[in-house]
C-alpha positions in Angstrom: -35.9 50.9 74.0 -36.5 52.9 71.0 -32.9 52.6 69.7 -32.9 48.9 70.0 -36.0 48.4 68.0 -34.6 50.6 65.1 -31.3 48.4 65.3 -33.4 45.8 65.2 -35.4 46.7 61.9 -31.9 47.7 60.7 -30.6 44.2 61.2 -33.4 42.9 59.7 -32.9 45.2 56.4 -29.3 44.3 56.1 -30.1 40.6 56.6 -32.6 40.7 53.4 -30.5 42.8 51.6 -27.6 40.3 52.1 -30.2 37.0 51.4 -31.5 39.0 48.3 -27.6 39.2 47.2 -26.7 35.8 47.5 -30.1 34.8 45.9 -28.7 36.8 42.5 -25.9 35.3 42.8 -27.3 31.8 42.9 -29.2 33.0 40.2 -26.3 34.0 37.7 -24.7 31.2 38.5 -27.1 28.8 37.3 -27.8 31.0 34.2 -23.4 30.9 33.5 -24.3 27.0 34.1 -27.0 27.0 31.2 -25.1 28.7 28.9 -21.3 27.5 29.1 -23.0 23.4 29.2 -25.4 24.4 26.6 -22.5 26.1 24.0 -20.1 23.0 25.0 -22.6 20.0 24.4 -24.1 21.9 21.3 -20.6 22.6 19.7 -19.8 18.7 20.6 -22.9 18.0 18.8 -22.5 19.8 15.9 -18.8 18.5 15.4 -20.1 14.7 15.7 -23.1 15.5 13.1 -20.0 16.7 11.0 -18.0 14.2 11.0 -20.1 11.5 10.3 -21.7 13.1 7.9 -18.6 13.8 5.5 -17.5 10.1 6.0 -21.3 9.0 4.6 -20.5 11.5 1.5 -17.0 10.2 1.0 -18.7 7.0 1.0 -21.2 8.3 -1.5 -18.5 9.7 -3.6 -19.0 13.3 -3.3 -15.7 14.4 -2.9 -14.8 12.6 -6.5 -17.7 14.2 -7.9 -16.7 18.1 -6.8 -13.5 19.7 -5.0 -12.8 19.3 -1.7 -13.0 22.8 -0.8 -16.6 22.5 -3.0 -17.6 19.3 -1.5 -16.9 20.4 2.3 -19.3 23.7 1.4 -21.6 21.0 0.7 -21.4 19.1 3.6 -21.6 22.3 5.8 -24.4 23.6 4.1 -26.7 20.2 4.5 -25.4 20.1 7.9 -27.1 23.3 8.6 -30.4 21.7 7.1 -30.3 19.4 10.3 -29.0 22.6 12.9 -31.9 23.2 14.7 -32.8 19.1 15.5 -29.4 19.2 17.9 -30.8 21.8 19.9 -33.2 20.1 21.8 -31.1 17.5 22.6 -28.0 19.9 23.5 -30.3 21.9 25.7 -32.3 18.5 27.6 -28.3 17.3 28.6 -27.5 20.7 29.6 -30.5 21.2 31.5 -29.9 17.1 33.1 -26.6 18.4 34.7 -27.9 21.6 35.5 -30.1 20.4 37.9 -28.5 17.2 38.6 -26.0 19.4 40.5 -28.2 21.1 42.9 -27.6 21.1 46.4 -30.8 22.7 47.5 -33.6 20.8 49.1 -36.6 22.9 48.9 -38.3 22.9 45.9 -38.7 27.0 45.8 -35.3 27.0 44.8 -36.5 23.8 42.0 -38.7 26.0 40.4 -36.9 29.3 40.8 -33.9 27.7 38.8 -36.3 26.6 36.3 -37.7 30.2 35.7 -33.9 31.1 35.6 -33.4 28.8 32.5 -36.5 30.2 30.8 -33.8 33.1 29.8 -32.2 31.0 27.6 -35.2 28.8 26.7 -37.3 31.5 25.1 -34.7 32.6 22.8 -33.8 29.6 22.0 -37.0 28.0 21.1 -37.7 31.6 19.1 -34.6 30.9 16.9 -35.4 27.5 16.4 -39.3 28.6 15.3 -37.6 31.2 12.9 -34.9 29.5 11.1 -37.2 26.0 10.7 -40.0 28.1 9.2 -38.2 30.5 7.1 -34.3 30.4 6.9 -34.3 25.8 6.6 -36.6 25.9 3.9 -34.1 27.9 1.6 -31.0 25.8 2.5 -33.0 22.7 1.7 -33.5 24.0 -1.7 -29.8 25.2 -2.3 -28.8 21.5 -1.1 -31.3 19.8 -3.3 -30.1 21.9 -6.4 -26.8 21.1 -5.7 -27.6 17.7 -5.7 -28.8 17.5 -8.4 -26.2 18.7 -10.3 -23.9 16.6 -8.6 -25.8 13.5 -9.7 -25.8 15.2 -13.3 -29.3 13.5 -13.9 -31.2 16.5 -14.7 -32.5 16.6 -18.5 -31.4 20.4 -18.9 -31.5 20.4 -22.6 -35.1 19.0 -22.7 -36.4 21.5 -19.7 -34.9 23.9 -21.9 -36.8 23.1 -24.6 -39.7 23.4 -23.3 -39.8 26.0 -21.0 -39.3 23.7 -17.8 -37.3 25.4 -14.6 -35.9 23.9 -11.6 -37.1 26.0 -9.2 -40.6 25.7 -11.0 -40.8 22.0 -9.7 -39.3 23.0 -6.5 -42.1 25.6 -5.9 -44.1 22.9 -5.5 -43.1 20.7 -3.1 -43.8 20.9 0.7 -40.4 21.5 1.9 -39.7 24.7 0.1 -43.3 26.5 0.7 -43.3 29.3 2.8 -45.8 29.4 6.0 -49.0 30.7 5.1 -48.4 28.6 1.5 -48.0 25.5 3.5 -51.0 26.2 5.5 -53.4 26.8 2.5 -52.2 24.2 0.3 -52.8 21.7 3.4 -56.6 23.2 3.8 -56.9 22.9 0.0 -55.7 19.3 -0.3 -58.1 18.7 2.8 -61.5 19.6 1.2 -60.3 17.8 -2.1 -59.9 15.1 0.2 -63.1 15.1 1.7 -64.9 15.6 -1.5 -63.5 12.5 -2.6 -64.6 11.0 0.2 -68.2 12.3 -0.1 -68.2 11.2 -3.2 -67.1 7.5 -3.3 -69.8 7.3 0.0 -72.6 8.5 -2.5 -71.2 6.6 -5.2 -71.6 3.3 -2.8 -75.1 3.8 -1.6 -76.0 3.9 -5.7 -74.5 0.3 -5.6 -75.8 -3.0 -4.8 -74.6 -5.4 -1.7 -72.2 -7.3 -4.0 -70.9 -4.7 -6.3 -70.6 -2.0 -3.5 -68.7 -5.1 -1.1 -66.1 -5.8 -4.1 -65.5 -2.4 -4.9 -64.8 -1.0 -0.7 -62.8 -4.0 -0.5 -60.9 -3.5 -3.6 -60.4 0.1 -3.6 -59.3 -0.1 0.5 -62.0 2.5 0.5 -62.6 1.7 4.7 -58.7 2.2 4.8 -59.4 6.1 3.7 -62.1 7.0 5.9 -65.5 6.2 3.6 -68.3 4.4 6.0 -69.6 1.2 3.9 -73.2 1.1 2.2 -75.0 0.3 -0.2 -78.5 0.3 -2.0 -81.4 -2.5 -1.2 -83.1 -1.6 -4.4 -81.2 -0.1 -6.8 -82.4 2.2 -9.2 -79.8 2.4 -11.9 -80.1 -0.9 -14.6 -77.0 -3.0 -14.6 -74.6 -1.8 -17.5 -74.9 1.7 -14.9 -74.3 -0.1 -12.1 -71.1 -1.7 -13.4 -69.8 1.8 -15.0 -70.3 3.4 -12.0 -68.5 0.5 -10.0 -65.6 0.2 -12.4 -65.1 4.0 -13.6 -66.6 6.3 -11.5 -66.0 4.9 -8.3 -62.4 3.7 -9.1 -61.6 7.2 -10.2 -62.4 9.0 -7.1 -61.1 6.3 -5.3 -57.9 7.0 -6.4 -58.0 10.5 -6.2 -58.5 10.0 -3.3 -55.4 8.0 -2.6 -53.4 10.4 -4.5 -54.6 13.4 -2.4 -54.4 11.6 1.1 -50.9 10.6 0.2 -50.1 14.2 -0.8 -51.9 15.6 2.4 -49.9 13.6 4.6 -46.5 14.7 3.0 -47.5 18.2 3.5 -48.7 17.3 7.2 -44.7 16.0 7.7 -43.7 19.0 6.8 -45.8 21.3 8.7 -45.1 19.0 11.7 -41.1 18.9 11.4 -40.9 22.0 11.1 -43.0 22.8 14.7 -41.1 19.6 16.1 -38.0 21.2 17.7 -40.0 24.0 18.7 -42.0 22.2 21.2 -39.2 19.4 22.0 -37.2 22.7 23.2 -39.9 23.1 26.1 -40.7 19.4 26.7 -36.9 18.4 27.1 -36.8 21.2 29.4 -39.1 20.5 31.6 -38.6 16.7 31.8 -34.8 16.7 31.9 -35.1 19.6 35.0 -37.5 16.9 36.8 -35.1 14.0 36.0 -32.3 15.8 37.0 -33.5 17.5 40.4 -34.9 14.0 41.3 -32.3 12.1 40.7 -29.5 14.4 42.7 -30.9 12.4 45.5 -29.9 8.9 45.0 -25.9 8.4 45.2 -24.5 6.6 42.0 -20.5 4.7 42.4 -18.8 6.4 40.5 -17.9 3.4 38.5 -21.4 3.3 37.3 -21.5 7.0 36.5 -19.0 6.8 34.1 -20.6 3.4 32.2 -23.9 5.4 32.5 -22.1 8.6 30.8 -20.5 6.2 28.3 -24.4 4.8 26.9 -25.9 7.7 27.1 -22.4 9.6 24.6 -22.8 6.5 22.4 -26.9 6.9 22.3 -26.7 10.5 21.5 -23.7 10.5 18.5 -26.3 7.6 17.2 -29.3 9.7 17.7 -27.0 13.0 15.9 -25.8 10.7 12.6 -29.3 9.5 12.2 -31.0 13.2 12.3 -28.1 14.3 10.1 -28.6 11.3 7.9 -32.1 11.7 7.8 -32.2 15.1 6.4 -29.4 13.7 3.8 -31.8 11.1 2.9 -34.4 13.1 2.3 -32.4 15.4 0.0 -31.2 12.4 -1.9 -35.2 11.5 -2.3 -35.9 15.2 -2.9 -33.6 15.1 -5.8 -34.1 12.3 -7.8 -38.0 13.1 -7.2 -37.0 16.5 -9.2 -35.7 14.6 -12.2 -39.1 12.7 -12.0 -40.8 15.6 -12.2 -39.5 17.2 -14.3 -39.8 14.5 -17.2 -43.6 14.6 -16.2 -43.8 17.9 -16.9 -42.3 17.9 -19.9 -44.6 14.7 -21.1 -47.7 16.7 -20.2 -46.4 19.7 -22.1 -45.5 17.7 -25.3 -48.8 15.9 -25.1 -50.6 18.9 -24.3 -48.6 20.5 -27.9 -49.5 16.8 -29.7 -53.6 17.6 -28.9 -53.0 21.1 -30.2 -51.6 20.1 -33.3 -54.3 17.0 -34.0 -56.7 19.7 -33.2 -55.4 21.9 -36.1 -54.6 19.5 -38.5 -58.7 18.4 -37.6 -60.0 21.6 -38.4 -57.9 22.1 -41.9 
């Protein structure tokens, strides 16, 4: 009797042994499955991002402008602008078939296969947190530069002149700041912001009903945040009234239009560069759903392959516009340089012109 329970409790041990074996296997497997559709649909997706984007700059003319060899480093490096935006979608179709090919029932082994992908996942999403936030910001610049050049635009003899450097306007704007820049230049331009706004508030309760009405409506002050009023009785005589209406009033109002419009670029910013990051984990989750749910209903086969078809098309659409849209934005980037840098050099020749009157005053 006491032999035949211990062969018992050995069966038992050998039978969970042998379970726990083909669980790790089931494991690996789906983990081999992550990876090998993951480095297939990403390469795919990188190629198609590729292509289309050196037949837009063959359009544009960029391989007349430089050598091929040249013009191809270009394309590679704005491509790499735009690397971490295919990741999300690489990994959401990977994860779609992943699941879409279960057999299982239960849904233990749902959410065990999910923890499984969390091994690819986390260092995923950690590479695409790293390379938007620090490595992107530096390719941007090197493709704006070289843009710029291209486009042979840039007054170099005037910057010269008067002391005016690329990377000086560059430092500037929101896409080459690093982090905690970013992040202080956004909290900055927010209390500017809501000083204005304080302002033209206070400003309006100094006003009368029909001067204070024509100047929110005019200056789209409701538009911006500022709560209407206005004084029953005011205190100010009417040449006050007017100044304050038509100078004071207007100039905060446009600061205020100037800094809202600048907040909100730097908001883009700080947002695309966190977008991937959490679209990693949201496409995850909701593609693993929509897979494992959808394992159950039979599709002809017929319909699989139209269905397959839509959804290539959709994706090489969705790839050219995210590579296009970083394109664009360098395009915008660096003819807003050229801009710039003519304003600097205006303020710095007007700033020379005051200097001078002030001199010539004073002799």
């Amino acid at each position: 009797m006491v032999g035949k329970t211990a062969l018992n409790k050995e069966m038992k041990h050998l039978n969970g042994a042998y379970f726990r074996t083909i669980i790790s296997k089931m494991n690996m497997k789906h983990l081999k499955k992550f990876c090998i559709y993951f480095i297939a649909i990403f390469t795919i997706a990188e190629l198609c991002g590729f292509m289309g984007l050196v037949i837009k700059e063959v359009d544009k003319g960029t391989f007349y402008y430089l050598a091929t060899k040249e013009a191809l480093d270009f394309c590679v490096q704005l491509g790499l602008t735009a690397f971490t935006s295919l990741i999300p979608y690489s990994l959401s179709i990977a994860t779609f078939l992943v699941f879409w090919a279960m057999d299982r029932e239960k849904w233990t082994s749902f959410f065990r296969t999910l923890a499984i992908g969390l091994v690819l996942v986390l260092p995923l999403s950690a590479m695409t947190y790293y390379y938007d936030w620090f490595v992107r910001p530096q390719m941007m610049v090197i493709s704006v530069i070289k843009k710029v050049e291209m486009k042979q635009s840039y007054p170099q003899s005037l910057a010269d002149k008067y002391g005016v450097s690329m990377e000086q306007i560059l430092n500037k704007k929101p896409m080459s700041m690093s982090k905690t820049k970013l992040i202080t230049q956004i909290d900055s331009l927010e209390t500017s912001f809501q000083g204005d706004i304080d302002t033209c508030g206070l400003l309006l309760s100094i006003l009368p009903d029909t001067l204070a009405s024509k100047a929110y409506d005019s200056y789209r002050l409701k538009e911006i945040g500022v709560e209407y009023q206005y004084a029953v009785h005011p205190a100010a005589n009417e040449d006050s009234l007017m100044f304050i209406a038509h100078s004071e009033l207007y100039q905060h109002a446009i600061g205020a239009w100037e800094t809202s419009d600048e907040l909100q670029r730097h908001k883009q910013e700080y947002f695309g560069r966190t977008l991937n990051t959490g679209c990693i984990y949201i496409g995850y989750i909701l593609f693993a759903f929509l897979g494992y749910l959808l394992r159950y209903k039979p599709i002809k086969k017929i319909l699989a392959v139209f269905a397959i078809l839509i959804v290539a098309a959709w994706i090489y659409r969705e790839i050219n516009s995210i590579v296009q849209g970083y394109a664009k934005k360098l395009n915008t980037e660096s003819h807003q340089i050229v801009v710039d840098t003519y304003k600097e050099i205006v303020g710095i020749r007007e700033s020379k012109e005051r200097e001078m009157n002030a001199d010539t005053q004073l002799e």
